[in-house]
N, C-alpha and C positions, 0 to 999 in steps of 0.2 A: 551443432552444439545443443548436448539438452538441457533443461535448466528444470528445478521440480521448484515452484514457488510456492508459498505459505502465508496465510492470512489469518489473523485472528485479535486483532486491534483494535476491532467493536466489536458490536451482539454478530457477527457472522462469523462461519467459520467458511473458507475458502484454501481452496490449494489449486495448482494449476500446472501441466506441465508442456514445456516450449519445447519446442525440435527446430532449430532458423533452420536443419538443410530442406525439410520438407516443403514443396511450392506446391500452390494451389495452382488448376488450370492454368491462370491467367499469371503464372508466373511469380505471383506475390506468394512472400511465407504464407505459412498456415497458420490461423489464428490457433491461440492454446488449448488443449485442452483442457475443460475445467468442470469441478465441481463446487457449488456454492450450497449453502444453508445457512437461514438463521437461527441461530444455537444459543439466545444468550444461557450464560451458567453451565454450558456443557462444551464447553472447548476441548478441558482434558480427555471427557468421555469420545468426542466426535473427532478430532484433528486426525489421529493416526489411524484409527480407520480409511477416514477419507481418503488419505496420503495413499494408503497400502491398495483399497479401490481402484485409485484413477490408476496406478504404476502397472496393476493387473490388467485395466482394460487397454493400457498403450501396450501390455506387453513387454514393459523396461522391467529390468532389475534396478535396485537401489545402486552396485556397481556398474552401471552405466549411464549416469546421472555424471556430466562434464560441473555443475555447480549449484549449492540451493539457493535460493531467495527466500527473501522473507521479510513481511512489513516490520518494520522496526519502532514504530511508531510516530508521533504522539497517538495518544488512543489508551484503550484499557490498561492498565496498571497490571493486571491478572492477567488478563487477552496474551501482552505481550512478554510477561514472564513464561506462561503456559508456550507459545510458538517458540521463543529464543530455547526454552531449553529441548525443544523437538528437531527443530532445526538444528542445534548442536550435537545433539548425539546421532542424528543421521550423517551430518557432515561428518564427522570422526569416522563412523561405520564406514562409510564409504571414501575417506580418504579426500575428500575435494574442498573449495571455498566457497567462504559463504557470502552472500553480496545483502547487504541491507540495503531498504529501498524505505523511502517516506512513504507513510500511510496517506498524510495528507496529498503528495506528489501520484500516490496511486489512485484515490479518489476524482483526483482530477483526473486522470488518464481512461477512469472506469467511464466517467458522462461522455470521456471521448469517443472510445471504444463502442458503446451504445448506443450513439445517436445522439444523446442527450445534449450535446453542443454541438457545434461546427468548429474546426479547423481554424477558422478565421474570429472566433471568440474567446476573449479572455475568460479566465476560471477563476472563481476565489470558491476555496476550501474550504471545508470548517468540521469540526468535530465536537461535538458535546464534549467539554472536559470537566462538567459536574463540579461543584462548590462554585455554580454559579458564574462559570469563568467560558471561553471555548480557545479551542486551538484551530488558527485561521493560517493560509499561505495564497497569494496568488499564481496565477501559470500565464504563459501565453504555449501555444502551441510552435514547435518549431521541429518540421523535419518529420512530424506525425506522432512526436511527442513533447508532453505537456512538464515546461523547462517553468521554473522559478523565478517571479521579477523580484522579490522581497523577499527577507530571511522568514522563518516561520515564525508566529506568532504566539501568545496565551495572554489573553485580557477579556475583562470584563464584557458581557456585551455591548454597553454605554459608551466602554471606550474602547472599541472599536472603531479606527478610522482607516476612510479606502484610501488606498494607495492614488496617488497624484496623477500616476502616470495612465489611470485608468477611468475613460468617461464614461463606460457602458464594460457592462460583464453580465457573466450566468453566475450563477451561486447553487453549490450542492453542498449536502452532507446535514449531517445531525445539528450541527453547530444554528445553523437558517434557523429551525423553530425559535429561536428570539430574537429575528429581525425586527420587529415592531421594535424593540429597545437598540436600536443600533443603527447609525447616522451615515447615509450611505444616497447615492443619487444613480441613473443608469443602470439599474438591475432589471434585465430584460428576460430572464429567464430562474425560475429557484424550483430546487426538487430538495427538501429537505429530510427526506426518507433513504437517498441513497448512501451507499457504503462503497468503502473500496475490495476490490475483490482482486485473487492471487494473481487472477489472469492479466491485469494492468502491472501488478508487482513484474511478473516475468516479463512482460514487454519491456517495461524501464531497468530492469535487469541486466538485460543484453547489452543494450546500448554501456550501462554503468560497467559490464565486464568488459566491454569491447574497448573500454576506454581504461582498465586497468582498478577502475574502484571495485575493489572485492578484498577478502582479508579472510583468515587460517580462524577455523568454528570458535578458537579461544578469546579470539580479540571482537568479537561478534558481541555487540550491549544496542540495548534500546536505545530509544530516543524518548524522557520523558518532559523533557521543556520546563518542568518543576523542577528548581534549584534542591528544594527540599528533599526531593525524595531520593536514598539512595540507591544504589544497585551495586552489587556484588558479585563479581564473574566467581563463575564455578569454582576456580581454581583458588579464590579465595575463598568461598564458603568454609 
């Protein structure tokens, strides 16, 4: 199965693309292909290039893409209007589904993917989400991927409280620059520079399509955890 994944939820722009049948030596898939950059303000400019890039150096056509992915967020406001509607019109071109994936859920998978954690550490999430607020999720890892113990979040950093079920964690993402204002005990590891990248979207992709969660480019909406803000599919514009 190939899968082309799409990232663009923060200041990065990221795409990535998966092949499960391809096995390294040692019999394990291949990790994805991918292309990352930080782009903040040039999403629309850089996304489709990138896309057209990496599809040229695998050698795929756009009809040979079995489903896309794409961070659906919380995250940029613009980031994820700009990806959902690249992702949609590829989808349609090419006839297949599209499987949304959390940014936050992907961030976690990125420290995993990396090094940045271990297998055996819990993850809490976090994303700057600007007016002084962040959007937070925790993970544990299961299976070689980073599964959800709490719904996702958006509160102040103040009020910010760690989940019960968790004595000790790593902490990545944007959101960590204002841990000093946030009441938390067992943080054995924080990188608050990291982002999530397309390449963690298409690993938790698979699994999300293998298990039937995917949906036709129309029904495909972000994720913006703000009640307030609306969003409008195509078909209603």
């Amino acid at each position: 199965m190939i899968i082309l994944a799409v990232d663009s939820s923060t200041e990065a722009c990221s795409v990535a693309l998966l092949d499960s049948d391809k096995l390294a030596e040692d019999g394990q898939p291949m990790p994805p292909l991918a292309l990352y950059e930080l782009a903040p303000r040039e999403h629309s400019q850089r996304l489709l290039p990138m896309v057209d890039q990496l599809l040229a150096e695998a050698g795929i056509s756009i009809k040979q893409l079995d489903a896309i992915a794409f961070g659906k967020g919380p995250g940029s406001f613009t980031g994820l209007r700009i990806c959902l509607g690249l992702v949609q019109g590829l989808a349609y071109g090419a006839d297949v589904p599209v499987i949304p994936v959390s940014s936050l859920q992907a961030l976690a998978q990125t420290a995993l993917d990396l090094g940045e954690v271990t297998a055996g550490q819990p993850v809490i999430s976090s994303i700057d989400a600007r007016m002084s607020e962040i959007y937070w999720c925790a993970y544990r890892c299961e299976q070689g991927l980073m599964q959800p113990i709490i719904d996702e979040q958006l509160n102040a950093p103040q009020d910010f409280i760690q989940p019960s079920a968790l004595d000790s964690f790593a902490a990545v993402g944007s959101g960590w620059q204002y841990r000093q204002a946030m009441d938390y005990q067992g943080l054995g590891y924080c990188n608050d520079q990291l982002l999530p990248r397309a390449s963690a979207v298409a690993t938790l992709a698979l699994a999300q399509y293998q298990a039937g969660h995917y949906c036709a480019a129309d029904q495909a909406q972000p994720t913006y955890i703000r009640d307030q803000v609306a969003w409008k599919k195509i078909a209603d514009q």
